[in-house]
N, C-alpha and C positions, 0 to 999 in steps of 0.2 A: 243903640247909638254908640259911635266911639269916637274918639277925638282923633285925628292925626299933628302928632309933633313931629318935627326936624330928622327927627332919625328913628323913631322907633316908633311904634305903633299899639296903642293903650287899649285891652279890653277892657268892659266892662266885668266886674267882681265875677259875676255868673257863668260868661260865657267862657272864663279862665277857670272856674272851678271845674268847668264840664269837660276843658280839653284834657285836665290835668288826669281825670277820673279817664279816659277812653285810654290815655298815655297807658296809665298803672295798670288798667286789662290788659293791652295788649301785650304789655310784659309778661305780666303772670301766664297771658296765653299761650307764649312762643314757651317760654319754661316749663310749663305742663309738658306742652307736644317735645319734647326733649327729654324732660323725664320720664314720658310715658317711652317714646322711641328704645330709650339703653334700656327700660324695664320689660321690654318687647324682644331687644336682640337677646338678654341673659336667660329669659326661658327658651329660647328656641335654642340657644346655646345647651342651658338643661337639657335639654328635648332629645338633642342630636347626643347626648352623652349615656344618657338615660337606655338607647334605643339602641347606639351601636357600639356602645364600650362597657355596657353591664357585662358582669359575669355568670353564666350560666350556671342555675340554681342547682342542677341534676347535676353538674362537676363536683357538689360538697357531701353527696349523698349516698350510699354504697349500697351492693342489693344482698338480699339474705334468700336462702331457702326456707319453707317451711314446711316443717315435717311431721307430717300424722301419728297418733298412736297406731301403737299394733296391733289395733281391733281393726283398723280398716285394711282393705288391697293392696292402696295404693298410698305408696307410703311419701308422696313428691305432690306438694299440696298447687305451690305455685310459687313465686317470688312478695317480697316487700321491700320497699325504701323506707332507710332511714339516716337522720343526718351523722355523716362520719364523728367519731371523739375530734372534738375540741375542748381544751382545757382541762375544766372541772365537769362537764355535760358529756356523758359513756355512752358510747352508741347501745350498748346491749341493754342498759338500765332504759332506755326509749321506746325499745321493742319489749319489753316485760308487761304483762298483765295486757298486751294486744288483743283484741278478737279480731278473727276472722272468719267472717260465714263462706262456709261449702256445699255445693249441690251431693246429697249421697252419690248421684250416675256418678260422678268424677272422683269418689271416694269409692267406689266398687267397680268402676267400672259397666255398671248395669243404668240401663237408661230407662229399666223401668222403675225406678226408683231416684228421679227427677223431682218430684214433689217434696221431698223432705229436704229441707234445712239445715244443716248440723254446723252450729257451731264451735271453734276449736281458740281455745286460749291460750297467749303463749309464755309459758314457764320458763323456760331457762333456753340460753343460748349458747352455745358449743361451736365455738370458730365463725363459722358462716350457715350456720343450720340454728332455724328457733323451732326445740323443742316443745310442742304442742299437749292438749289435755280436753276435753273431752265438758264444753261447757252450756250445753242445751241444745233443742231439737224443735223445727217449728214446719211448718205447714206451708207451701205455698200458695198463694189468695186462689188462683185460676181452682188448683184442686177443694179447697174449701166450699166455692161458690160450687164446683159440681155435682158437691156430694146432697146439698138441698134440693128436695126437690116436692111437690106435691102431695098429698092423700098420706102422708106420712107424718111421725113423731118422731121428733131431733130428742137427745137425750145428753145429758153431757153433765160430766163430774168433773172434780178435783181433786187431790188428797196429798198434804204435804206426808212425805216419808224420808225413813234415815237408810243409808245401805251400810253394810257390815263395816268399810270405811271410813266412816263418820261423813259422807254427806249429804246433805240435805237438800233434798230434791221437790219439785211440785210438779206433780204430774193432773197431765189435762186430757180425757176421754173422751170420746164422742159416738156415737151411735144411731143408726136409725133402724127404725120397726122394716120389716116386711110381710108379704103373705104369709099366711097357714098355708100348708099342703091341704088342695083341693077347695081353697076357699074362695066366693063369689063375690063377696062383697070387694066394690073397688077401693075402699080405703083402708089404709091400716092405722089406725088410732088407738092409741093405749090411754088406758086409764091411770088418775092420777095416782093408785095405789101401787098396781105397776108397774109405772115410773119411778117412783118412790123404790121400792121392791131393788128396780133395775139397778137405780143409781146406789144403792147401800151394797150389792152384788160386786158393782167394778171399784169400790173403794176398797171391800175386804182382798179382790184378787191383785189390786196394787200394789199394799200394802202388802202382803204376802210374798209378790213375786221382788219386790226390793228389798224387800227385809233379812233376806235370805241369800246374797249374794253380795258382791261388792260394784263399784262405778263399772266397773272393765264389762263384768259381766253381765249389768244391765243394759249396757249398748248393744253386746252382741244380741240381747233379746228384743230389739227396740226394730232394729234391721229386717227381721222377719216377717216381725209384726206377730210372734208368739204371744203375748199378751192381748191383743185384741180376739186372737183364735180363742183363746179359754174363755174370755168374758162371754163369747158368742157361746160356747159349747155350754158354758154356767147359767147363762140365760135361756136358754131357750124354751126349758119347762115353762117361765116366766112370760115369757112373748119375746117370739123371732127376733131376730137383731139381725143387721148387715152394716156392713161399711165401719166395721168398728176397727178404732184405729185411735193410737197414744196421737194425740197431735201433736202434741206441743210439754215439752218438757224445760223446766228455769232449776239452775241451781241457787239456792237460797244461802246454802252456808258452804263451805268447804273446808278441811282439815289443814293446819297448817302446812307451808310447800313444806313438801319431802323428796328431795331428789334421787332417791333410790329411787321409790316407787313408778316417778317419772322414768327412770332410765330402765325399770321394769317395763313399763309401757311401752318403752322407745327402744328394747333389748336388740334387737336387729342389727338398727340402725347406729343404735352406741356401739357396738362390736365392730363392726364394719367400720366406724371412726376410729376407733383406737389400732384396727390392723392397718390403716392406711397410715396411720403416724408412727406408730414402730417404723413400718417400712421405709417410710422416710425420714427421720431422723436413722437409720442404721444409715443409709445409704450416703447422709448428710456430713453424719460424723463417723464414718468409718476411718478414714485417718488416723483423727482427733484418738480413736479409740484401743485403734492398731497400736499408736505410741505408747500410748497407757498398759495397754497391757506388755510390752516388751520392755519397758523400765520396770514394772513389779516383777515379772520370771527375771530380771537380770538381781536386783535386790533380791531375792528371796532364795536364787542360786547363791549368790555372797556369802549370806547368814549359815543356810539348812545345807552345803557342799562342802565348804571349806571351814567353818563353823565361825562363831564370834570368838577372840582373840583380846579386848579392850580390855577385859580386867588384869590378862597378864604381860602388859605392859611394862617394864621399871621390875619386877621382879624377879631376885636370881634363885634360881633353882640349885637345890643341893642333890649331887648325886649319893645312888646309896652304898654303903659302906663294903655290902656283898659283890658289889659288881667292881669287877676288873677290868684295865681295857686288857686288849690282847694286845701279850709283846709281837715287835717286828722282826722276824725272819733274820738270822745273825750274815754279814756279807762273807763267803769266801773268797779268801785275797787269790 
C-alpha cells in the first residue's frame, strides 16, 4: 500500500530499499562491462604488438662452424647458434664446454659406420670455428636391439682405465657366444665359469690397449673396432665370441684444457687459419706497411750515410800546426 500526496509519490520503506538496491547493480554492471571492454581492447592491442612488431630472435644470434679433431676425415662437422656478445655475456664463453653428438658415416665419410655415436666437445673458439675434442662414443638403440638374439649368451663388461694423457675413460664391452666348428647342438650357452673367464679376458685387453697410448690414439683404434678383433681372437680358446664391439665409451676425468695439444689435434686446420690471416691482414695493411718501412730506410739512411753530427755542434775545431794552407799563385801585371 502507498499513499498519494499532492505532488509526489511515497513508498513504502521496502519497496524503496529494493529499488535503491536494483539502481546500485546496475551501475556496478554497466562499469564492469566498461572495464572489462578497455581490459579487452589493451590485450588485443598486446596481441597485435606481440605478433607483428617483435623482433626476430635469430637477428641476435650468429652461426659458428664446428670443427673435428684430426683423428677424423672430415674435418666440417656442421654449424651452431649462439647469442651474439652483449655487454658482459661473450659469445665464445656460451659455446665452451658445448657437446655435440655425430654420426661416424658423416665423420668418415663411411655409411657403414652409421651406428656409432661419437661425441665431440667444444674447447676453444678461434674467430668463427669451435675447436672440438674427442668426449665419448655410444651405440645406437636400432643396432643394439639387433645384435640380441636367441640360443645365445650376451656377455658384457666394464673397466674404468687412464690413457698415457691423463684421461679417464670407462669403457663398456659386449659380446655374444657363437657356434663351435662342426657343432650340432642348436644353442650356444656358456657357462658361468666361462663367462667369468670371458669377462676378466676383455678387462685385462682394455686396460692394456689404453694404457699404452694416448686419447688420439685410442680413437683411431675405437673406429676399426681393433679392440673387439683381439678380444675375439683372446677368447676363443675360451668359447667363440661374435659381435664384439667397445659400445659405449664416457670420459670420467679429463686433464686440464691445454691448448697446444688441442691445436695439435686441430694442426691442419690451425695452419690453414693462420695462412688465411697473414694473407689478409698483408693484403689489408700493405699500405699502412709500405709507409713504415720507407720512413725507417729514410732514418736509417740519415744516421748510417751521412753519419750523426749532434755532438759537434757549438764546437771549434783547431787546425794542426803542420799543415799549411797553400799560397795563391802571384798575379803578373
Amino acid at each position: 500500500m502507498y499513499l498519494l500526496t499532492g505532488r509526489t509519490r511515497e513508498f513504502p520503506r521496502e519497496r524503496r530499499e529494493e529499488r535503491r538496491k536494483r539502481e546500485y547493480c546496475k551501475e556496478n554492471l554497466m562499469s564492469f562491462n566498461i572495464w572489462y571492454l578497455d581490459l579487452y581492447c589493451i590485450l588485443i592491442c598486446y596481441c597485435c604488438v606481440f605478433v607483428f612488431c617483435r623482433a626476430d630472435p635469430f637477428s641476435k644470434k650468429d652461426w659458428y662452424d664446428i670443427k673435428a679433431p684430426s683423428v677424423f676425415s672430415v674435418k666440417n662437422v656442421g654449424k651452431t647458434l649462439v647469442t651474439r656478445t652483449q655487454g658482459t655475456k661473450i659469445a665464445s664463453e656460451g659455446l665452451k664446454h658445448r657437446v655435440f653428438e655425430v654420426s661416424l658415416a658423416d665423420l668418415q665419410g663411411d655409411e657403414d659406420n652409421a651406428y656409432r655415436k661419437i661425441r665431440l666437445r667444444a674447447e676453444d673458439v678461434q674467430g668463427r670455428n669451435v675447436l672440438t675434442n674427442f668426449w665419448g662414443m655410444n651405440f645406437t638403440t636400432d643396432k643394439l636391439r639387433s645384435l640380441v638374439r636367441k640360443w645365445q649368451t650376451l656377455i658384457e663388461a666394464h673397466v674404468d682405465v687412464k690413457t698415457t694423457d691423463n684421461y679417464t675413460l670407462r669403457m663398456f664391452c659386449i659380446g655374444f657366444t657363437k657356434r663351435r666348428p662342426n657343432q650340432v647342438k642348436r644353442t650356444t650357452y656358456a657357462q658361468s665359469s666361462q663367462i667369468r673367464q670371458i669377462r676378466r679376458k676383455m678387462r685385462e685387453i682394455m686396460t692394456a690397449q689404453a694404457a699404452s697410448c694416448d686419447l688420439k690414439e685410442l680413437v683411431r683404434k675405437f673406429i676399426p673396432e681393433s679392440i673387439g678383433k683381439e678380444i675375439e681372437k683372446a677368447t676363443s680358446s675360451i668359447y667363440p665370441l661374435q659381435n664384439v664391439f667397445i659400445r659405449k665409451v664416457k670420459i670420467l676425468k679429463a686433464p686440464k684444457f691445454d691448448l697446444g695439444k688441442l691445436m695439435e689435434a686441430c694442426l691442419l686446420l690451425y695452419m690453414l687459419l693462420i695462412m688465411c690471416l697473414m694473407f689478409w691482414s698483408l693484403n689489408y695493411y700493405k699500405g699502412f706497411f709500405h709507409t713504415i718501412f720507407i720512413s725507417a730506410s729514410r732514418i736509417l739512411r740519415l744516421f748510417y750515410v751521412h753519419g750523426d753530427y749532434s755532438e759537434d755542434v757549438g764546437v771549434k775545431l783547431d787546425r794542426p800546426a803542420e799543415e799549411t794552407m797553400a799560397e795563391a799563385p802571384a798575379e803578373t801585371a
